[in-house]
MDTraj code that builds the backbone (N, CA, C; nanometers):
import mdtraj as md
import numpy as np

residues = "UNK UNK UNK UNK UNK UNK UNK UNK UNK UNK UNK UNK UNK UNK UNK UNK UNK UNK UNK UNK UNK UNK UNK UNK UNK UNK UNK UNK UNK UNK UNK UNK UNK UNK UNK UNK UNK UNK UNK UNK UNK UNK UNK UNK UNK UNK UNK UNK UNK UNK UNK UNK UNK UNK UNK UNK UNK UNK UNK UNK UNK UNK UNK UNK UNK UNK UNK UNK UNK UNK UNK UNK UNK UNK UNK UNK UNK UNK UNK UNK".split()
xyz = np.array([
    [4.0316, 13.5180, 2.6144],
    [4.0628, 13.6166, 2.7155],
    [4.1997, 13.5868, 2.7769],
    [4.2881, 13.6773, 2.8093],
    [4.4085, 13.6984, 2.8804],
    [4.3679, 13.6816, 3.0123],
    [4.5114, 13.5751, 3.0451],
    [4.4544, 13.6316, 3.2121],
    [4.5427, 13.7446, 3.2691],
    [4.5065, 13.7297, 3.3756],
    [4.5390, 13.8779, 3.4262],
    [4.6866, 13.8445, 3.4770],
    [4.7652, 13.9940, 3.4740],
    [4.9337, 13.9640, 3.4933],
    [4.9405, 14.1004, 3.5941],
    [5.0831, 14.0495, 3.6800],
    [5.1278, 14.1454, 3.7494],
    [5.2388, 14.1852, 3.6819],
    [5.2728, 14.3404, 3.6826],
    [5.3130, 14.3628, 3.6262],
    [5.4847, 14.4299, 3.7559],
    [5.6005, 14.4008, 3.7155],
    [5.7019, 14.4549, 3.8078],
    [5.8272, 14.5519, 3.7398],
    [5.8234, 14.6491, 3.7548],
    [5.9154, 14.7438, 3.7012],
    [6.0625, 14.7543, 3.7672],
    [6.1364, 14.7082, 3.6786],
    [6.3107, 14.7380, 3.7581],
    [6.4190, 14.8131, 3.6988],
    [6.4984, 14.8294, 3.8246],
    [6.5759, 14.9373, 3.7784],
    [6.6572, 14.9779, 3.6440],
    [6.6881, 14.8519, 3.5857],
    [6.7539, 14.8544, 3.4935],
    [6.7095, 14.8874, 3.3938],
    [6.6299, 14.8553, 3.3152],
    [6.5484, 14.9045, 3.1863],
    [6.4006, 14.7809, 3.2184],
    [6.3237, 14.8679, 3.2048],
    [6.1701, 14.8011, 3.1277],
    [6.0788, 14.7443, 3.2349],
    [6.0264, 14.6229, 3.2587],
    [5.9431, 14.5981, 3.3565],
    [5.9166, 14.4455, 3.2985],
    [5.8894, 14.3793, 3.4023],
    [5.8618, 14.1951, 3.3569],
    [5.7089, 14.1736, 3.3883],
    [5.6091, 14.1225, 3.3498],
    [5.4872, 14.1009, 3.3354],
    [5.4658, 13.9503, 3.4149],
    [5.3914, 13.9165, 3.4674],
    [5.3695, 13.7768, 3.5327],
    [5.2339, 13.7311, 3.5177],
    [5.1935, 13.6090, 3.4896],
    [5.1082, 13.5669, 3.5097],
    [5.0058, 13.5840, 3.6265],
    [4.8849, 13.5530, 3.6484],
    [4.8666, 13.4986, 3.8275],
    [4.9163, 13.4388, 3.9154],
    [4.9388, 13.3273, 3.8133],
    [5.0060, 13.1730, 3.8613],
    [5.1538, 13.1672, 3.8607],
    [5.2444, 13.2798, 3.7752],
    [5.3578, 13.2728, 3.7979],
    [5.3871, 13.3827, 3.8853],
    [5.2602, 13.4593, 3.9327],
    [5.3216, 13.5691, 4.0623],
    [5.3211, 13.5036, 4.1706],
    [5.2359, 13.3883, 4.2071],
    [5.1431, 13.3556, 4.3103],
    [5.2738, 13.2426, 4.4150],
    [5.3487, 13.2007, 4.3242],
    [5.4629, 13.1317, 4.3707],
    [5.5683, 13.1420, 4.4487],
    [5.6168, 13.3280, 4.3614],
    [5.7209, 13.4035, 4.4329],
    [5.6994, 13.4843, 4.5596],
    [5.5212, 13.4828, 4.5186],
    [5.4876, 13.5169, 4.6556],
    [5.4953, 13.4591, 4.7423],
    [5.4513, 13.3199, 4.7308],
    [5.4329, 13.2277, 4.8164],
    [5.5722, 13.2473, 4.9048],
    [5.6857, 13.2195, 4.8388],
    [5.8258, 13.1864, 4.9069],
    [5.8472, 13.3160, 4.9618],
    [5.7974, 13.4125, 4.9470],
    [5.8389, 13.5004, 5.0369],
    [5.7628, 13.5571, 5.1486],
    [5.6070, 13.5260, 5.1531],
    [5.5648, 13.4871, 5.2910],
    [5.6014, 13.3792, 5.3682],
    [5.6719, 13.2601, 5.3214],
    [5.7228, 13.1296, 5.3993],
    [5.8862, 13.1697, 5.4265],
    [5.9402, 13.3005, 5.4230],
    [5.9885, 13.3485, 5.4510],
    [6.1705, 13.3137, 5.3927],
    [6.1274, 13.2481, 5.2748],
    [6.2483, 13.2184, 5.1982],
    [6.3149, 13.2929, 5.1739],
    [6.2181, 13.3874, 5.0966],
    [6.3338, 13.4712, 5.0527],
    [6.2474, 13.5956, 5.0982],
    [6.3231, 13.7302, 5.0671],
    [6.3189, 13.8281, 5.1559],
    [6.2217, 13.9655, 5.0380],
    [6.1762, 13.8971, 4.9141],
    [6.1373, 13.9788, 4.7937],
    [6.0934, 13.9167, 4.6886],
    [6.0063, 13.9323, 4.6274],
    [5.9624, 13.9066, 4.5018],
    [6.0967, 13.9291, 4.3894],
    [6.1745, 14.0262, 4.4242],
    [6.3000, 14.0299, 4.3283],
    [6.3965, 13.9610, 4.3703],
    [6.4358, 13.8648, 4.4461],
    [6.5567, 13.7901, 4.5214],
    [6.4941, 13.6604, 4.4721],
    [6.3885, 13.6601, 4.4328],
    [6.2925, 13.4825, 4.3927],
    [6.3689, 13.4986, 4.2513],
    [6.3451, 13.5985, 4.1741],
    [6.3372, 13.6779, 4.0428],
    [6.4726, 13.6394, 4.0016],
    [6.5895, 13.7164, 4.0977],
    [6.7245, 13.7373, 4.0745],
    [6.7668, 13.5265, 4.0778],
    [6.6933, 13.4651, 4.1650],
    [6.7474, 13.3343, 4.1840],
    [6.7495, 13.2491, 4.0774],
    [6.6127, 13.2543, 4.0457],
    [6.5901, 13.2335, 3.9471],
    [6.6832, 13.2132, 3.7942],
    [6.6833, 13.3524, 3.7434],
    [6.7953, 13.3708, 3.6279],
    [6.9233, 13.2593, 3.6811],
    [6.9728, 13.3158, 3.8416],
    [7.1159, 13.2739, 3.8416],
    [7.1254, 13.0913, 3.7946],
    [7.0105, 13.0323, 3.8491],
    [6.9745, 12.8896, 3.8312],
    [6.9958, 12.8846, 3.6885],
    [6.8814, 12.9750, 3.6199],
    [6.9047, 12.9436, 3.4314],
    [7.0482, 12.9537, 3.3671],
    [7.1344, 13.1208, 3.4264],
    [7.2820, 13.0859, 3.3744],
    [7.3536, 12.9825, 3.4203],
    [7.3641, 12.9202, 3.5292],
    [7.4199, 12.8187, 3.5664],
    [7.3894, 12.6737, 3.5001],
    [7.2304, 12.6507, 3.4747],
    [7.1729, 12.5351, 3.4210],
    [7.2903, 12.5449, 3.2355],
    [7.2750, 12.6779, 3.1824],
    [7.3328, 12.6785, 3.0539],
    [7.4618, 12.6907, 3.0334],
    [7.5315, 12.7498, 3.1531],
    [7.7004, 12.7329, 3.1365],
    [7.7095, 12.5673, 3.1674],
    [7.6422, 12.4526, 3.2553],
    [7.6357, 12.3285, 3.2826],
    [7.6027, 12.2357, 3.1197],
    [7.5290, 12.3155, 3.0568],
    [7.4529, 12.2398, 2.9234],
    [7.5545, 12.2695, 2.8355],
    [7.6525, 12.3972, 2.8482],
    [7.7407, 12.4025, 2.7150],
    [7.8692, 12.3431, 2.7636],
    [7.8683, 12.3448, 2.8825],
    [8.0118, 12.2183, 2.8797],
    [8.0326, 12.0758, 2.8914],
    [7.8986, 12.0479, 2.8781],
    [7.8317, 11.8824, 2.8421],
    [7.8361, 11.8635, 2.6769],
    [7.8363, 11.9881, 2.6479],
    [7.8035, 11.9880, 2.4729],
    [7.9370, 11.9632, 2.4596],
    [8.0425, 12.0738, 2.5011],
    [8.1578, 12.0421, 2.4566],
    [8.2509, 11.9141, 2.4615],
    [8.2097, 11.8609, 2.5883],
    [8.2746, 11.7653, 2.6246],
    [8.2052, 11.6313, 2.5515],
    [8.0849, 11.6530, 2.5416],
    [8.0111, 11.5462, 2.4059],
    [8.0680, 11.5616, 2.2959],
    [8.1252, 11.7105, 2.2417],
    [8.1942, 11.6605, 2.0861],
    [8.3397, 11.6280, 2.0952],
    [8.3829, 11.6641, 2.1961],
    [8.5153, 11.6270, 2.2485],
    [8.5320, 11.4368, 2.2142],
    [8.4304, 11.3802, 2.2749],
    [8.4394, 11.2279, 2.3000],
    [8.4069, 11.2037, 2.1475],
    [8.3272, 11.2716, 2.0943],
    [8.2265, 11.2504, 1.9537],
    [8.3870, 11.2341, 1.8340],
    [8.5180, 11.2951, 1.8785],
    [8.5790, 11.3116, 1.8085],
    [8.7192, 11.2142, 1.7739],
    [8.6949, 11.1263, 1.9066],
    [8.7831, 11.0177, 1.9393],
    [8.7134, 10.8985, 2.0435],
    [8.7500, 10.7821, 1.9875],
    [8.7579, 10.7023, 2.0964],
    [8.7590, 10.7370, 2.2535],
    [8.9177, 10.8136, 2.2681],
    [8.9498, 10.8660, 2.3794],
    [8.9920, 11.0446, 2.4090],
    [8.9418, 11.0934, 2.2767],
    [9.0091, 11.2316, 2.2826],
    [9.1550, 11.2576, 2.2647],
    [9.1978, 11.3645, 2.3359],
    [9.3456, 11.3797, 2.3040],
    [9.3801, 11.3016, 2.4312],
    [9.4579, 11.1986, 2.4560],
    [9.4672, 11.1571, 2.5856],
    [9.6447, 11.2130, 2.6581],
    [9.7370, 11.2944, 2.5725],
    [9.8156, 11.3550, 2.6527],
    [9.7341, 11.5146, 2.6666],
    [9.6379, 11.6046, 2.6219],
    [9.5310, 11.6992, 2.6773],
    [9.4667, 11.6496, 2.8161],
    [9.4523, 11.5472, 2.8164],
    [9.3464, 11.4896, 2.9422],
    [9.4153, 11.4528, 3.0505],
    [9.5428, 11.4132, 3.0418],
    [9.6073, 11.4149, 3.1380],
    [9.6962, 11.5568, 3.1865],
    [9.6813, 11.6624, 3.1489],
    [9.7121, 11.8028, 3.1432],
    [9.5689, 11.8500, 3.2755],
    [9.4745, 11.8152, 3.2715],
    [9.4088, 11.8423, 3.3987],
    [9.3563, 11.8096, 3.4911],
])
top = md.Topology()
chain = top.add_chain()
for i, resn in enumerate(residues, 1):
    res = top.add_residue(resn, chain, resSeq=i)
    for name in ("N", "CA", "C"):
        top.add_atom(name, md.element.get_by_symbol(name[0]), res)
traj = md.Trajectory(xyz[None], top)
């Protein structure tokens, strides 16, 4: 058996489905008066994930950067 989901429709195209347990959270923070909506938890959310992955791909880069030298280009590195 499925459990049961809330379901939230937005403006942009389509609608996002939630768990119990993943509605029950955003609710939470917005009776403790965090945030001001179930869609401002929603919107925070994402911004955290693009930020977490623009943070993860310039760790990558800078990992093959080092991966490629001892020290990299070291007149590049002193350029910033």
């Amino acid at each position: 058996m499925l459990p049961s989901s809330t379901e939230y429709r937005y403006e942009r195209e389509g609608s996002v489905s939630l768990s119990e347990a993943h509605d029950a959270y955003p609710r939470q923070l917005v009776r403790k008066g965090r945030f001001s909506s179930v869609s401002a938890v929603i919107q925070q959310g994402l911004e955290l994930l693009r930020k977490e992955s623009e943070t993860e791909a310039a760790l990558r880069r800078l990992l093959a950067q080092r991966q490629a030298g001892p020290n990299g280009d070291l007149e590049e590195r002193s350029k910033r």
